[in-house]
Z-matrix of the N, CA and C atoms (Angstrom, degrees):
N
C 1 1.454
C 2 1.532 1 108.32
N 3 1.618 2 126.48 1 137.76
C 4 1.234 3 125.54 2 174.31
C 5 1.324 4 111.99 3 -56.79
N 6 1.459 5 106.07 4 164.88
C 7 1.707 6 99.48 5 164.93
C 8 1.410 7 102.91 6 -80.74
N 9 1.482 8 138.65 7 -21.38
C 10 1.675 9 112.33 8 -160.92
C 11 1.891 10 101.30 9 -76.44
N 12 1.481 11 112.94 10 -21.25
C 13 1.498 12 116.13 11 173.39
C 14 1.407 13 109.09 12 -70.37
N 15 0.670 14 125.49 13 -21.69
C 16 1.436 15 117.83 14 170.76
C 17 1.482 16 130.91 15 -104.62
N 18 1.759 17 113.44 16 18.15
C 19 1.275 18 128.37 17 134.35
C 20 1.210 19 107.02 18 -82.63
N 21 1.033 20 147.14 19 -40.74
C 22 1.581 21 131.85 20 -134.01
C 23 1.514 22 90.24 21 -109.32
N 24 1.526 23 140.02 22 -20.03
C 25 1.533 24 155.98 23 173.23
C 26 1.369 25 83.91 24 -47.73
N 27 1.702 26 111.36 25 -81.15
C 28 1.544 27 135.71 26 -173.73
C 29 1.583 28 104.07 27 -18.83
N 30 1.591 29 89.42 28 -82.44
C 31 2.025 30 113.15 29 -166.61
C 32 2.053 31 84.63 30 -56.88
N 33 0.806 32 126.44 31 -58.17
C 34 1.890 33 113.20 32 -167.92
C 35 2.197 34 93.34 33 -45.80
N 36 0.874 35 125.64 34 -57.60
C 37 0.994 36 144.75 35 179.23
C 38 1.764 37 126.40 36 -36.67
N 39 1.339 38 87.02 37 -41.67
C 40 1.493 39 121.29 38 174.68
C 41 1.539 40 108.99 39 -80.50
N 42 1.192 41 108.94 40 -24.34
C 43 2.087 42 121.03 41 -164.40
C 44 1.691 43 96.30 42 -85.08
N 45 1.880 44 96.20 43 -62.64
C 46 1.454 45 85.47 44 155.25
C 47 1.474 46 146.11 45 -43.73
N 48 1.074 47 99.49 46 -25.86
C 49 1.646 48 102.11 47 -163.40
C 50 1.747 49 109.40 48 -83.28
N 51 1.730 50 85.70 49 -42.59
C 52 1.514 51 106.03 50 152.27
C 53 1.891 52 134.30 51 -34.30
N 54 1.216 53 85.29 52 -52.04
C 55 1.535 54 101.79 53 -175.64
C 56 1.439 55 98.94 54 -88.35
N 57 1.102 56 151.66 55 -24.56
C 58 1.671 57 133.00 56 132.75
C 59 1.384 58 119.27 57 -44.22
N 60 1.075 59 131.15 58 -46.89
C 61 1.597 60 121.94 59 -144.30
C 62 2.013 61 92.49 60 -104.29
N 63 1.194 62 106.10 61 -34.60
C 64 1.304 63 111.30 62 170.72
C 65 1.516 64 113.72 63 83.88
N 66 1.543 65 119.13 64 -4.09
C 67 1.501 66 104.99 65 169.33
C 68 1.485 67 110.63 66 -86.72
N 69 1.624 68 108.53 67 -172.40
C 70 1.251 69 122.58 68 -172.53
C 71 1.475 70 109.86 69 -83.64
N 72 1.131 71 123.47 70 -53.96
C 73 1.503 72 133.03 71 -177.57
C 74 1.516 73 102.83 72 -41.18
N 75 1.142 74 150.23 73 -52.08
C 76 1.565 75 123.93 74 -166.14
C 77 1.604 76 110.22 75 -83.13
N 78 1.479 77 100.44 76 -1.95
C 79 1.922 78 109.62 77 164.24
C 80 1.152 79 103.95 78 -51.35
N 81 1.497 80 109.89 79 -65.87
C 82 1.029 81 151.56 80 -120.37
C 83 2.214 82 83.52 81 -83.18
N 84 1.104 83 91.53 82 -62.33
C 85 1.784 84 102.11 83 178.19
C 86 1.267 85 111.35 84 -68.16
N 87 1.094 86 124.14 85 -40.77
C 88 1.563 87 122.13 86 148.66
C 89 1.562 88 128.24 87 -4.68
N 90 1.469 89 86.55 88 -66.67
C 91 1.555 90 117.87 89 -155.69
C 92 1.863 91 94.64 90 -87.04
N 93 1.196 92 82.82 91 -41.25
C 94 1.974 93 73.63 92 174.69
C 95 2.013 94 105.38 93 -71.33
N 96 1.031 95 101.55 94 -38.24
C 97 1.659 96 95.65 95 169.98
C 98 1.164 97 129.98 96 -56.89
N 99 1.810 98 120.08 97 -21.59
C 100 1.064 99 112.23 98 -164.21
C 101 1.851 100 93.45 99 -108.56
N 102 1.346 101 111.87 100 -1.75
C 103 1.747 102 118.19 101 162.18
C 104 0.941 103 114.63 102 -74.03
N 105 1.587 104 123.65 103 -40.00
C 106 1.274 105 125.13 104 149.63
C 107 2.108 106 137.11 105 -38.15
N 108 1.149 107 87.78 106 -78.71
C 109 1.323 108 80.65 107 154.28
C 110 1.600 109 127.91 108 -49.40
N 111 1.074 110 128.23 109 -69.68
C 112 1.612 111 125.09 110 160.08
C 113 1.838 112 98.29 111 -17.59
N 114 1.071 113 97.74 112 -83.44
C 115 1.745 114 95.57 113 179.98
C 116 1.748 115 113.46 114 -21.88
N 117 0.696 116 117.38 115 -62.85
C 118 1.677 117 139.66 116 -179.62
C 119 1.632 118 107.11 117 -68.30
N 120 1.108 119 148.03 118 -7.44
C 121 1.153 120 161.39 119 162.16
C 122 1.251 121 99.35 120 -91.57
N 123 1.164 122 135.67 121 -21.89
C 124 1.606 123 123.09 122 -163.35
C 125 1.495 124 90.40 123 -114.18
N 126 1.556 125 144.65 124 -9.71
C 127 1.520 126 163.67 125 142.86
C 128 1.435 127 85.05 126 113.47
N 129 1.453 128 108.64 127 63.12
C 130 1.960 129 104.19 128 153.28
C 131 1.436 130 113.26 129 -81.01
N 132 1.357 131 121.18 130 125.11
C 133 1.292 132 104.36 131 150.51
C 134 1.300 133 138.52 132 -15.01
N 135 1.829 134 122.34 133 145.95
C 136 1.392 135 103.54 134 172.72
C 137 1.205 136 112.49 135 -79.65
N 138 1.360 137 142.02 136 -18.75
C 139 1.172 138 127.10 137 173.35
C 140 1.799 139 119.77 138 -45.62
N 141 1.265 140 111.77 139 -40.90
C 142 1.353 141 127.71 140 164.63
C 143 1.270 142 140.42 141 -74.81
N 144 1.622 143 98.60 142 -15.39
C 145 1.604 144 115.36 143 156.65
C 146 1.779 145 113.32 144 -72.94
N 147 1.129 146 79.99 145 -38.94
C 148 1.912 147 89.87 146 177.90
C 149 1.349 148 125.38 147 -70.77
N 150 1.729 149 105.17 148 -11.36
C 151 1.545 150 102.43 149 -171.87
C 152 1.364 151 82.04 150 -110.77
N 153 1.690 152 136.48 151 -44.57
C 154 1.242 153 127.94 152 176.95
C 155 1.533 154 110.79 153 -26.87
N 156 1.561 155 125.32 154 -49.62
C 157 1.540 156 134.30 155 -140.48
C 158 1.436 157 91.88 156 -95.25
N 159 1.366 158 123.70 157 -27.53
C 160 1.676 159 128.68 158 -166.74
C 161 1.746 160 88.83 159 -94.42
N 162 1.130 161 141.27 160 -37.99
C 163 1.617 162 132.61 161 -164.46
C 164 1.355 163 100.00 162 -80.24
N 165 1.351 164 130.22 163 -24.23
C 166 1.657 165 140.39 164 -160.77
C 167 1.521 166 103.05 165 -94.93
N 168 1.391 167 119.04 166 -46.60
C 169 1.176 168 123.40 167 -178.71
C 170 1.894 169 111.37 168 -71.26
N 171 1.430 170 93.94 169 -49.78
C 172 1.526 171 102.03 170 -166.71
C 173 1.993 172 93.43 171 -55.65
N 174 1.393 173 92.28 172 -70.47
C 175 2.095 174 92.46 173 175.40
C 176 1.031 175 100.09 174 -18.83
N 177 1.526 176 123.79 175 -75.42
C 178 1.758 177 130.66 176 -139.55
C 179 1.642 178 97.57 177 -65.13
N 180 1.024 179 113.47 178 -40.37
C 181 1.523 180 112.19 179 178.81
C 182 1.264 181 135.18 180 -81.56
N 183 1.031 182 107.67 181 -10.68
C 184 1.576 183 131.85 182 161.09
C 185 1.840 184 95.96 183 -79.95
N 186 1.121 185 102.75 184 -81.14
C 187 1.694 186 109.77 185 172.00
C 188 1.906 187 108.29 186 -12.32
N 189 0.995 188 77.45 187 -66.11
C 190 1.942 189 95.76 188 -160.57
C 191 1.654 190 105.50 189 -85.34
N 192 1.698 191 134.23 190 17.75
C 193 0.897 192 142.47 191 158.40
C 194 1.785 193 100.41 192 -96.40
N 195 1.156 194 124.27 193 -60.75
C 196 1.400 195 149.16 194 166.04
C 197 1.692 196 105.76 195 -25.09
N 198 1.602 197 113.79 196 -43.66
C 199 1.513 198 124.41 197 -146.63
C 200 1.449 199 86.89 198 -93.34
N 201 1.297 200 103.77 199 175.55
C 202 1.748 201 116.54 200 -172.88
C 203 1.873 202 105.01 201 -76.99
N 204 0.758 203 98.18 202 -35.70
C 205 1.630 204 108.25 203 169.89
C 206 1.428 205 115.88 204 -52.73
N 207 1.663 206 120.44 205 -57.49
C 208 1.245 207 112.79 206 178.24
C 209 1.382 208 113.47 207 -82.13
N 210 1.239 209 134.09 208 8.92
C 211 1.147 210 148.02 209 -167.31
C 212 1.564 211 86.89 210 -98.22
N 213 1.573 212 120.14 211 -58.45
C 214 1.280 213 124.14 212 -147.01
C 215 1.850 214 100.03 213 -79.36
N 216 1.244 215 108.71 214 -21.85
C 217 1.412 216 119.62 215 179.79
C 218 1.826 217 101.38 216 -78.09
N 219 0.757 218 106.25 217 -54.66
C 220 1.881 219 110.83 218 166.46
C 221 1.282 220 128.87 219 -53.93
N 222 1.524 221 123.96 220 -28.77
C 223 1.160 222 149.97 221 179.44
C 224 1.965 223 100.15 222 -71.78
N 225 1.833 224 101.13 223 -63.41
C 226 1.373 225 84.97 224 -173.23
C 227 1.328 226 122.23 225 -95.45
N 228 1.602 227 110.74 226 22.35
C 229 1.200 228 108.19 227 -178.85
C 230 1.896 229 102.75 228 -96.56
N 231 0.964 230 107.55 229 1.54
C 232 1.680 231 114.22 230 176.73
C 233 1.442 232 117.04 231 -106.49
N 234 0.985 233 105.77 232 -16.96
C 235 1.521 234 118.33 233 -154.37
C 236 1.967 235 99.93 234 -114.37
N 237 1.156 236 115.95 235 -43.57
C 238 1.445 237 136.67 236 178.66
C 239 1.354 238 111.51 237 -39.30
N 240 1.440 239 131.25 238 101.21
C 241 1.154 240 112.47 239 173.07
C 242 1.768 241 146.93 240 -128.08
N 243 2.045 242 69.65 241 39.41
C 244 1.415 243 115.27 242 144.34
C 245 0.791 244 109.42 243 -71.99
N 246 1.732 245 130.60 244 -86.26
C 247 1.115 246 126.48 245 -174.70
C 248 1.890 247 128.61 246 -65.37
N 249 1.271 248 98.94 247 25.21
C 250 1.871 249 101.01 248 -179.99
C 251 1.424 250 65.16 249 -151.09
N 252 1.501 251 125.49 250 143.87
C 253 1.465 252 151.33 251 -149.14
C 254 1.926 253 84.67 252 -151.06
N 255 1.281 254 129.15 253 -33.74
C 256 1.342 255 128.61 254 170.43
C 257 1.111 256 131.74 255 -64.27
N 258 1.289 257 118.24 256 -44.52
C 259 1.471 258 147.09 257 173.00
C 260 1.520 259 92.34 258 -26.26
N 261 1.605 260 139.15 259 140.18
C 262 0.981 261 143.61 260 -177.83
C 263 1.558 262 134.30 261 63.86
N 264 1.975 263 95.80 262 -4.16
C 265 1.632 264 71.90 263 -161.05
C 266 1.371 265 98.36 264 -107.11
N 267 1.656 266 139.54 265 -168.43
C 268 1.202 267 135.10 266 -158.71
C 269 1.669 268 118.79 267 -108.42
N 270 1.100 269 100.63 268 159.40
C 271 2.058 270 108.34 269 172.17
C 272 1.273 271 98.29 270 -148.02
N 273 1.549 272 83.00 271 160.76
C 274 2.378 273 92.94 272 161.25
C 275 1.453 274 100.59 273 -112.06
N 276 1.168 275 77.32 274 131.55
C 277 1.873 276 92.48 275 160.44
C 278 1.695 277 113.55 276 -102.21
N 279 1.108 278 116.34 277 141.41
C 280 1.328 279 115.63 278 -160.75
C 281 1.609 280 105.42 279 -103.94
N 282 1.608 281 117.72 280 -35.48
C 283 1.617 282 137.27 281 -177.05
C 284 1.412 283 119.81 282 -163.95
N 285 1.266 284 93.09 283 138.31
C 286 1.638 285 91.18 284 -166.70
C 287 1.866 286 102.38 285 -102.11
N 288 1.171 287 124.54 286 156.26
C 289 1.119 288 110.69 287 170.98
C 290 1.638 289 124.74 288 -118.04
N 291 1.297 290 116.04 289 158.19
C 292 2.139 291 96.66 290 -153.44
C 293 1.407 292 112.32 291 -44.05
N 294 1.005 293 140.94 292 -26.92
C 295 1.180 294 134.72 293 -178.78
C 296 1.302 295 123.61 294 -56.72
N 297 1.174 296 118.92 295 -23.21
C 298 1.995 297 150.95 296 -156.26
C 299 1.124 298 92.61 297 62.03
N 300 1.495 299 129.47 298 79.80
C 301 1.116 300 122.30 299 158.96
C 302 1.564 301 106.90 300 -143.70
N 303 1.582 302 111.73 301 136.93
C 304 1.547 303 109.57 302 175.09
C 305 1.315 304 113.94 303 -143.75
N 306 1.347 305 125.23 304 -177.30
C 307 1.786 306 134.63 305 -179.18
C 308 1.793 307 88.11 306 -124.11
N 309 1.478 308 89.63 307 123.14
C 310 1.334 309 96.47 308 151.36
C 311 1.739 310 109.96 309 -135.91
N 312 1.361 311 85.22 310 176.12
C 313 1.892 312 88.74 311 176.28
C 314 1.620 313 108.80 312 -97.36
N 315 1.213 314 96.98 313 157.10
C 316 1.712 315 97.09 314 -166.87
C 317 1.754 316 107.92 315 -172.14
N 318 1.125 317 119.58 316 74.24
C 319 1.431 318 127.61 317 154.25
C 320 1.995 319 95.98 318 117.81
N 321 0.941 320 103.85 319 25.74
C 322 1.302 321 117.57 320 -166.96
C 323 1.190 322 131.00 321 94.81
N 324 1.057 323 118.23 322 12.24
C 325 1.428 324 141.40 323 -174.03
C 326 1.540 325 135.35 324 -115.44
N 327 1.076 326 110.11 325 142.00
C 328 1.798 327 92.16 326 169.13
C 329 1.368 328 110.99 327 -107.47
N 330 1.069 329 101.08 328 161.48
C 331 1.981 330 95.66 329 -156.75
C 332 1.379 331 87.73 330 -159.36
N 333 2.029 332 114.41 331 137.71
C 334 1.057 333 114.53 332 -177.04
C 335 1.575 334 115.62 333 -75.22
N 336 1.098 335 166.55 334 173.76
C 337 1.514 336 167.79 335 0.09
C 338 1.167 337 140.97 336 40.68
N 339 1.893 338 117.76 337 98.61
C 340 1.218 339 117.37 338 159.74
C 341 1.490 340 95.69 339 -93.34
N 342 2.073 341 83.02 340 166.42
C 343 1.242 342 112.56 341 161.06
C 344 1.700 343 114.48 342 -87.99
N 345 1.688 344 128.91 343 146.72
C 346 1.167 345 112.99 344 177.85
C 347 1.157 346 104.25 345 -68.58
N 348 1.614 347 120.36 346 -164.63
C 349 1.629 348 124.10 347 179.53
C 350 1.767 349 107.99 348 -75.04
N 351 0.576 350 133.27 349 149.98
C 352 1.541 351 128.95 350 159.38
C 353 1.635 352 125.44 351 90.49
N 354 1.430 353 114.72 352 -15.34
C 355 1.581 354 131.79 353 147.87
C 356 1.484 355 110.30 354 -56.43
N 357 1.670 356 94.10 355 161.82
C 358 1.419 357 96.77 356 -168.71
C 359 1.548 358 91.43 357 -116.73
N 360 1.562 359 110.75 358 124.32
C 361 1.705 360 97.58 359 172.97
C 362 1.437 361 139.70 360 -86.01
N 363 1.332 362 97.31 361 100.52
C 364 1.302 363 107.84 362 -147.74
C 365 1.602 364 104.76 363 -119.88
N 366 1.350 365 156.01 364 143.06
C 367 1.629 366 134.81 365 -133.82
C 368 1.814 367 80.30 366 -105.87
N 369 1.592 368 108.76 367 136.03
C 370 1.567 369 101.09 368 171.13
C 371 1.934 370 93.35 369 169.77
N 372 1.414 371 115.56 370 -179.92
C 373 1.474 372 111.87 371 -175.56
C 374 1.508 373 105.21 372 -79.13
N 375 1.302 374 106.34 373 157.00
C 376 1.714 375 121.29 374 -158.61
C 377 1.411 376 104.03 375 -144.45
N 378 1.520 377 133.33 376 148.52
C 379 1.450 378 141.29 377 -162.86
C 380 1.364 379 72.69 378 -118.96
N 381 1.544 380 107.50 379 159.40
C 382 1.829 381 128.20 380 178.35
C 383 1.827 382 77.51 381 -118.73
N 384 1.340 383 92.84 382 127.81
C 385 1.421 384 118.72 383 169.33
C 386 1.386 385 108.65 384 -112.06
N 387 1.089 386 125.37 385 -18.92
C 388 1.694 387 114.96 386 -176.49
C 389 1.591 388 94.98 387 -164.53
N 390 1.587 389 105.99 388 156.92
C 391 1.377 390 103.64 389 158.00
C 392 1.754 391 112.75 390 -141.47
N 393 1.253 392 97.11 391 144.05
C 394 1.658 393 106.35 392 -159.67
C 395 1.705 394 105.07 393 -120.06
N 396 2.019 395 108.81 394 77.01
C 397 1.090 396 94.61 395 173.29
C 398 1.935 397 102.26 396 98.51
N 399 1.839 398 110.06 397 -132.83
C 400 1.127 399 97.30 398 159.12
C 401 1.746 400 105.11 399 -119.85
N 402 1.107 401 113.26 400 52.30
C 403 1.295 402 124.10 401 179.65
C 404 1.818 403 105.31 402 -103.61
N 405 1.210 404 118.93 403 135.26
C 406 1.627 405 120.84 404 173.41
C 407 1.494 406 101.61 405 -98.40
N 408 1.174 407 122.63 406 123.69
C 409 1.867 408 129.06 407 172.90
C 410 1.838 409 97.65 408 -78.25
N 411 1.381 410 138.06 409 113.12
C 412 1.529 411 108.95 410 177.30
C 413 1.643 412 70.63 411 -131.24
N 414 2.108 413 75.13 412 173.07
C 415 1.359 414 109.32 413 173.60
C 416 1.410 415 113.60 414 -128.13
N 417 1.115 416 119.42 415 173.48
C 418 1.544 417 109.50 416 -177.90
C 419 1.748 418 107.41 417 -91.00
N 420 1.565 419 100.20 418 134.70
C 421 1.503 420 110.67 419 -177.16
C 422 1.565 421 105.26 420 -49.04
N 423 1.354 422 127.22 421 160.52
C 424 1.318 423 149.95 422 139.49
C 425 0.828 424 124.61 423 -89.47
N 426 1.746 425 108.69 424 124.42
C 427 1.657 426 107.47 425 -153.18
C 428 1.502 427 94.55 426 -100.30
């Protein structure tokens, strides 16, 4: 079997895999696979098939982080609160330190803690408004 068929096997493979999982990124690798192959059809070296498939992917993903799509995938993965089951619910913070930053415990865990902008950090119960990573965004509860 040539090598350019056995990029384009891969990237066909990848479309599928794509069309299950439904994000952009294995398009996206796809499409660098199938530059690849192209590369290899035209008798590039593999060294140059390999950098072809790494320059296509790395772009596209940079590209498609940049684009409204990867934006929109980032957007509801912070914001979702379906997918964040935390979002809203409560902790104590005991002391804040100047930075507004503290450790509290929270589901068995210790987990770092900002304050949002404009709260006063002051030690008392707090709503998780966002989470950044393993960082908790809170605000101060309303009593």
């Amino acid at each position: 079997m040539d090598n350019y068929v056995g990029w384009f096997v891969i990237g066909f493979g990848l479309v599928v895999a794509e069309l299950l999982t439904g994000t952009f990124y294995l398009l996206v690798i796809a499409v660098a696979f199938g530059a690849a192959g192209v590369a290899a059809l035209l008798g590039a070296p593999m060294v140059l098939q390999l950098a072809t498939a790494a320059a296509v992917s790395l772009g596209g993903t940079l590209w498609l982080r940049a684009s409204r799509f990867g934006r929109r995938l980032h957007d509801r993965a912070t914001s979702d609160h379906v997918q964040n089951m935390d979002v809203g619910q409560t902790l104590r913070v005991e002391q804040w330190a100047q930075n507004r930053t503290s450790r509290a415990s929270y589901r068995g865990a210790t987990w770092d803690v900002e304050l949002v902008p404009g709260e006063e950090p002051a030690p008392g119960e707090f709503v998780i408004r966002e989470i950044h990573a393993n960082r908790l965004i809170v605000a101060a509860k309303v009593r």
